[in-house]
C-alpha positions in Angstrom: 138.1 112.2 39.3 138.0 108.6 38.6 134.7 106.8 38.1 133.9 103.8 40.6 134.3 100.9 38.4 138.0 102.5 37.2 139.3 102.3 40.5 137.6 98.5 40.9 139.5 97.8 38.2 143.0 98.4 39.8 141.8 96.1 42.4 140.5 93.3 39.9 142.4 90.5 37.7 142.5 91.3 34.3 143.4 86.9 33.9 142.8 84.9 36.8 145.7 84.7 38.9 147.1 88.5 37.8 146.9 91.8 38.7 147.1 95.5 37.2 149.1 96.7 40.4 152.6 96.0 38.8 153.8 97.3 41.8 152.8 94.4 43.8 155.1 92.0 41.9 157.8 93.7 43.7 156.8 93.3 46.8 157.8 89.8 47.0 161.2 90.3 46.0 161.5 93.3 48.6 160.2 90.9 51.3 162.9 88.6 50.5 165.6 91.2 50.8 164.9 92.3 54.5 164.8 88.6 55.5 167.8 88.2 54.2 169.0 91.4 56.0 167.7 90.9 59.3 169.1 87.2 59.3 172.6 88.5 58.7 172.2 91.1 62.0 171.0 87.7 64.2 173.9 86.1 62.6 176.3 88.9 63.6 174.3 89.3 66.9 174.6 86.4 67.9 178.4 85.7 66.7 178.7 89.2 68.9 177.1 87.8 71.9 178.9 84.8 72.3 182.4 86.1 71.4 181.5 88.2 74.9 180.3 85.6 76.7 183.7 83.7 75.8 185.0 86.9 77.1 182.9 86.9 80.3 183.8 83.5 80.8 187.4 83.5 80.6 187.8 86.9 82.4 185.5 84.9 85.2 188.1 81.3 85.0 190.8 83.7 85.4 189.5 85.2 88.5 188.6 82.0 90.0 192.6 80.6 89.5 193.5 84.2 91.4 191.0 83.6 94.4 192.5 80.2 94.4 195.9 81.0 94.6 195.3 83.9 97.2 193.7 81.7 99.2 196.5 78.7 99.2 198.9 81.3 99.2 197.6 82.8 102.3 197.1 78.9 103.8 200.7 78.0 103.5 202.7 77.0 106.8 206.0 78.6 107.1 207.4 76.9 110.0 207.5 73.8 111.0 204.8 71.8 112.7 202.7 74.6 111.9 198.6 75.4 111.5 196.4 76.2 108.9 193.6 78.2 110.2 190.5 79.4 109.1 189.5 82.1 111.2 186.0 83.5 110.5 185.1 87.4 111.5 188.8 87.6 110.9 187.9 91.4 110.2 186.6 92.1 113.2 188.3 93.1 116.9 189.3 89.5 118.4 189.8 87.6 114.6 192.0 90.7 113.5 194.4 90.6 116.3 194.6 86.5 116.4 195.1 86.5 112.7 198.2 88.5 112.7 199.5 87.0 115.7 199.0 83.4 114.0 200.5 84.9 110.8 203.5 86.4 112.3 204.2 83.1 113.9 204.3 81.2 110.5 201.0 79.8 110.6 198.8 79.5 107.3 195.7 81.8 108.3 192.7 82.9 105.7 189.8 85.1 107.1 186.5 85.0 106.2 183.9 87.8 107.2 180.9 89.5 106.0 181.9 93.0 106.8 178.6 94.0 107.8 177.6 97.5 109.1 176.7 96.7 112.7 179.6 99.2 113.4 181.5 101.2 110.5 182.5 98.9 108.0 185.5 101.3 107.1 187.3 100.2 110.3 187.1 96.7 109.3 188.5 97.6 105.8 191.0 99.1 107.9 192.0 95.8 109.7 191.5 93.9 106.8 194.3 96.0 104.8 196.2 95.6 107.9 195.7 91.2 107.6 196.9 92.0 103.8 200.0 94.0 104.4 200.9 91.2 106.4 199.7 88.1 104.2 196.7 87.1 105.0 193.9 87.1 102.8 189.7 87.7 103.6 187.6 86.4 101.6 184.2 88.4 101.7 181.5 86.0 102.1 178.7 85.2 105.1 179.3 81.8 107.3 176.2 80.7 106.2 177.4 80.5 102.9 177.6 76.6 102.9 178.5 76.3 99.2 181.6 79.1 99.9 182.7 76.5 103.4 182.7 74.1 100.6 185.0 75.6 98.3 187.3 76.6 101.1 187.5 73.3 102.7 188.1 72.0 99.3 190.8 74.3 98.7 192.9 74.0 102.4 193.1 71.1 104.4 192.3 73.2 107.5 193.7 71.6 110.3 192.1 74.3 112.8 189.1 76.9 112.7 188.9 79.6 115.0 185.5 80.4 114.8 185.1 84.4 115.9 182.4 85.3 113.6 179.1 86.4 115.7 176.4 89.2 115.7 177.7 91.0 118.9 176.0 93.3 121.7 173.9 92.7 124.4 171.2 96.1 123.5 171.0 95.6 119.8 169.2 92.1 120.1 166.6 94.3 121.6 166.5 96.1 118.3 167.8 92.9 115.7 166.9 90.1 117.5 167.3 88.0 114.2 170.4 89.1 113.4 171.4 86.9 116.5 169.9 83.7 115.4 171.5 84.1 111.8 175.0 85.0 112.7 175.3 82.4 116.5 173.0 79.8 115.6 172.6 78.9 112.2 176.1 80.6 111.4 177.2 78.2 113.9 175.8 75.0 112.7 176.8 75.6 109.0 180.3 76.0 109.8 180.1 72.6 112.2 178.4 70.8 108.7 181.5 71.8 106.8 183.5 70.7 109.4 182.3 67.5 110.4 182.0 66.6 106.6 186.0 67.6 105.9 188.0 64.8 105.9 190.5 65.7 107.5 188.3 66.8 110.2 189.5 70.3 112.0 189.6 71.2 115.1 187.1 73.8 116.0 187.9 76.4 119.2 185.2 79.1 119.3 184.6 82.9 121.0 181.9 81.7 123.2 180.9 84.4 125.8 180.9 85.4 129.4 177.4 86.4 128.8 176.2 82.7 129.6 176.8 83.6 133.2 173.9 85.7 133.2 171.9 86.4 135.9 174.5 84.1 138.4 175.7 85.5 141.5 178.5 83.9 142.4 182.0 84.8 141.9 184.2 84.4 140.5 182.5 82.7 137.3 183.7 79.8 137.0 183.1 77.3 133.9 181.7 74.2 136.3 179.0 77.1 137.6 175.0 76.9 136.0 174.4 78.9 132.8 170.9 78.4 132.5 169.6 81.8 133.7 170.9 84.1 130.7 170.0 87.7 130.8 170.3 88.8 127.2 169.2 87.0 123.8 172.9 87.1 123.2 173.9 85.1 126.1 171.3 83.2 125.2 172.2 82.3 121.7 175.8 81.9 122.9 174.6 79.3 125.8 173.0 77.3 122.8 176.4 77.6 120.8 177.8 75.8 123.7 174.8 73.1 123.4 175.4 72.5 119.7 179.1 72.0 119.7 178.5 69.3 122.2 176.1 67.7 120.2 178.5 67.9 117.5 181.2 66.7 119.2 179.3 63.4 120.7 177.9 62.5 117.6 180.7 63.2 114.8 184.0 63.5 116.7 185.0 67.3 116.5 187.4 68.5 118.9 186.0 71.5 120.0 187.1 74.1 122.2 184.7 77.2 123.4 186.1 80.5 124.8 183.9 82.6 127.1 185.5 86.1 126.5 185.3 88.8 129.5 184.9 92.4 128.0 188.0 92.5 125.4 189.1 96.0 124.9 192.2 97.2 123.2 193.5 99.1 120.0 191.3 98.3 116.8 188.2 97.5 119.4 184.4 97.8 118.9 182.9 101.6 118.5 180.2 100.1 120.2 181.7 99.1 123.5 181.7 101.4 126.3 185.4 102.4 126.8 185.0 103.2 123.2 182.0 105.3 123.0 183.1 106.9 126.1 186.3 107.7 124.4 184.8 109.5 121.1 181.7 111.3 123.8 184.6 112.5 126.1 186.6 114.3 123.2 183.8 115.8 121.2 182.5 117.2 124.6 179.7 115.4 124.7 178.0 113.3 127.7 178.5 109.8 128.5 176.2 108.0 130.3 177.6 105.6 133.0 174.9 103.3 134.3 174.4 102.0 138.1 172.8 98.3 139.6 170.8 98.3 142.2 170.8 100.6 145.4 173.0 102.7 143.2 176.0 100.6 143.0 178.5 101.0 140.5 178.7 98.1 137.5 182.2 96.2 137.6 183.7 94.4 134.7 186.7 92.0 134.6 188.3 94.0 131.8 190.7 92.1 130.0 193.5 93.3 127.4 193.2 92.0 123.6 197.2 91.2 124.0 195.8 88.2 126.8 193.1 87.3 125.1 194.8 86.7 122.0 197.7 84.2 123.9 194.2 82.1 125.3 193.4 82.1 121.8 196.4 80.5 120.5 196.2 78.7 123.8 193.7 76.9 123.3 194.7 75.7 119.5 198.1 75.0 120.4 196.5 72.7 123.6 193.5 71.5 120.5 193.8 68.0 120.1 192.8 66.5 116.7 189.3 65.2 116.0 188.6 61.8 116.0 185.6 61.6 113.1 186.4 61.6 109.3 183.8 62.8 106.5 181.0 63.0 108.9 181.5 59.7 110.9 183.2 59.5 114.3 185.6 57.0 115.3 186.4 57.6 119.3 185.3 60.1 121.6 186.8 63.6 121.4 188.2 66.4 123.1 185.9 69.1 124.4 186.3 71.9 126.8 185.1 75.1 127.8 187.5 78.2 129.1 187.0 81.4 131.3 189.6 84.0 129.3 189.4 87.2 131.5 191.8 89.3 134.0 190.2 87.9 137.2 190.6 91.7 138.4 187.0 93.6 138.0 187.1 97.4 137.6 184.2 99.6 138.2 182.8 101.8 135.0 183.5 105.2 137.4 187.0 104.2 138.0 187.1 103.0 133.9 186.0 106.6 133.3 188.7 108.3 135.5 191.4 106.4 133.4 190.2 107.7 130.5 190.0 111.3 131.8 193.6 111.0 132.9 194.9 109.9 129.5 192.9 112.0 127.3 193.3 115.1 129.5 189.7 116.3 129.3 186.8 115.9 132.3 183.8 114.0 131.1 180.3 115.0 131.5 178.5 112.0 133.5 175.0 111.0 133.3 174.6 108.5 136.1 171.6 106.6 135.3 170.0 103.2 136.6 170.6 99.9 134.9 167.3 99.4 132.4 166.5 95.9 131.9 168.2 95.8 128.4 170.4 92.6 129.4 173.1 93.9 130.8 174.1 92.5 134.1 175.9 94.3 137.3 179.1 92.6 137.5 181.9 89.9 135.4 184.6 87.9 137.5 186.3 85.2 135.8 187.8 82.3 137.7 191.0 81.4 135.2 192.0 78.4 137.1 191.6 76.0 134.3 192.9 77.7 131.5 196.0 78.7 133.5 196.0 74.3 134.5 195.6 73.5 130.8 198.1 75.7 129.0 199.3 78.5 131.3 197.2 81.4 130.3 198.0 84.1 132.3 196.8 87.5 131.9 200.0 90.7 132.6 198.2 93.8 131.3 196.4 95.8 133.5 193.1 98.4 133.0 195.4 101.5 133.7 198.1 100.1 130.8 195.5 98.8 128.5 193.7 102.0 127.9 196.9 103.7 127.9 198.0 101.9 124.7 194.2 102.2 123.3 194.0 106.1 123.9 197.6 106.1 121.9 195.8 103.9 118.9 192.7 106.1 118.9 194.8 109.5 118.4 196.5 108.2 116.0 193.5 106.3 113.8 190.9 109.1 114.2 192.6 112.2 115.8 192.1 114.3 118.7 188.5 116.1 117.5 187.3 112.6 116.2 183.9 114.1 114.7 182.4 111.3 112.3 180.2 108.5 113.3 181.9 105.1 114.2 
């Protein structure tokens, strides 16, 4: 075993400045190679990592040009004096249906919806691959997306927007209540900032609802009648849709146009509306429940046909005249207006119910059950004097003949034994 001082002595100079250790004048030199080693890997990391993000970036350019180039393709006018629309919630029942019919016509038309899941989201993809077979392209994206408006506008001189996109329902704001104020309020206003700053300004006609009505007794509705007493949060954000686009229109010149809608139903429709739900309830067997006002009185709805609503659609752009402002500063005052679109011919649920057991062949199992206080109100009657005045709208299909054509469209999208969740 070594002594003490021999194994100081490995530790200590033999000359100042030098030790025994001669393995310690490689270390240097060792230190000196992996430097050199591990610089070359940065190198080549680095060389690596920008050579992808040149990839990254010119895979990213090149899908930019394509969105572009769908989205002017999809703008072009193919006849003459045509429109180039921007219809937002063009995925949905109403946009859908008034996409196609502008497309067909040889309008330019791109959609623009969220696809969210209030209802299935795969019957939107559905409509949307519908739009696409036909020309038209959606671009995903929220109308709250200001920077997306932007992009758009700068794209397409738009020279209409049919504005469709909206958190529906009168019982979910119970549960969602937010979801109201994002998608008809502050959805609204951002689309009105992109179009009040486009230059050329658009004009702007809108799916208000017959909703505003509310708690009013008279009837028919009429548009001159008071709106003030709203029985839902979604006739009350609607009523305030109605408040900003006159703001918008007195202050920045936007023609604008708003459309209160009277229970739309038709091929393609909402799961969530009641001919709907009663449909899918009444072929699985299951119960539907039919609600009644007060003193047990049956609930009546002008039902009116997607085919009609769709013509006071086009309507109303057709009759749109242009605004008068020009990057966000008006020149003269501007058109606005306010429509009834409905079948002026209210239909009671029951007798709704007995159409549908007629066409589908099957008896339903009825819960009758009183009217909660959930927003919905007894009755809808639409006076259609003024629309029929300003551009002839006038309403041809029937209840009995409209849920004749939808019972052929749901047998033929779902099936008979439609078991999965819409």
């Amino acid at each position: 075993m070594p002594s003490k001082s021999s194994i100081e002595e490995l530790f200590l100079p033999s000359t100042p400045g030098k030790f025994k250790d001669k393995s310690h004048h490689r270390q240097p030199h060792r230190s000196t190679s992996t430097l050199f080693l591990w610089a070359l890997f940065l190198v080549a990391l680095t060389a690596a990592y920008l050579s992808f993000q040149s990839f990254v970036d010119s895979g990213s350019k090149y899908f930019r040009i394509h969105w572009d180039n769908h989205v002017r393709s999809s703008a072009q006018i193919r006849r003459s004096n045509g429109f180039s629309v921007l219809v937002t919630g063009a995925a949905g029942f109403v946009g859908s249906h008034v996409s196609l019919a502008l497309k067909k016509r040889g309008d330019g038309v791109v959609g623009l919806d969220n696809f969210n899941n209030y209802y299935d989201p795969a019957l939107k993809k559905s409509r949307r691959d519908l739009l696409t077979a036909h020309g038209v392209f959606i671009v995903e994206g929220d109308v709250n997306d200001a920077k997306l408006l932007a992009k758009l506008f700068d794209l397409v001189q738009f020279s209409h927007v049919m504005h469709l996109a909206a958190q529906a329902g009168v019982r979910y704001a119970m549960e969602n209540p937010h979801s109201y104020i994002h998608s008809n309020i502050a959805g609204l206003v951002t689309l009105l900032e992109a179009s009040k700053s486009a230059n050329p300004q658009p004009s702007v006609v809108w799916a208000s609802s017959s909703s505003v009505y509310g708690l009013n007794e008279k009837s028919p509705f009429s548009e001159s009648d008071r709106t003030d007493k709203p029985a839902s949060l979604y006739a009350a954000t609607k009523k305030a849709g109605e408040e900003i686009t006159h703001t918008y229109n007195h202050i920045y010149g936007l023609s604008i146009t708003g459309l209160r809608f009277f229970t739309v139903y038709g091929p393609w429709g909402r799961p969530d509306m009641a001919y709907f739900s009663f449909t899918r309830n009444i072929l699985q067997g299951k119960p539907i429940t039919v609600y009644r006002g007060k003193n047990h009185a049956d609930l009546a709805r002008d039902f009116t046909y997607i085919d009609d609503i769709v013509k006071g659609c086009i309507g109303s752009l057709d009759t749109a005249k242009k605004s008068t402002g020009s990057g966000g500063k008006k020149r003269g005052p501007a058109q606005f207006r306010i429509f009834n679109l409905g079948n002026t011919s209210p239909v009671t649920v029951p007798m709704m119910v007995g159409i549908l057991e007629k066409q589908l062949k099957v008896k339903a199992k009825k819960n009758l059950v009183d009217m909660p206080g959930n927003g919905d109100v007894p009755f809808t009657h639409a006076n259609i004097s003024y629309a029929r005045s300003e551009f002839g709208y006038n309403p041809t299909t029937d209840l009995q003949t409209g849920l004749k054509k939808f019972v052929k469209w749901y047998l033929s999208y779902y099936g008979y034994n439609h078991a999965k969740s819409v």
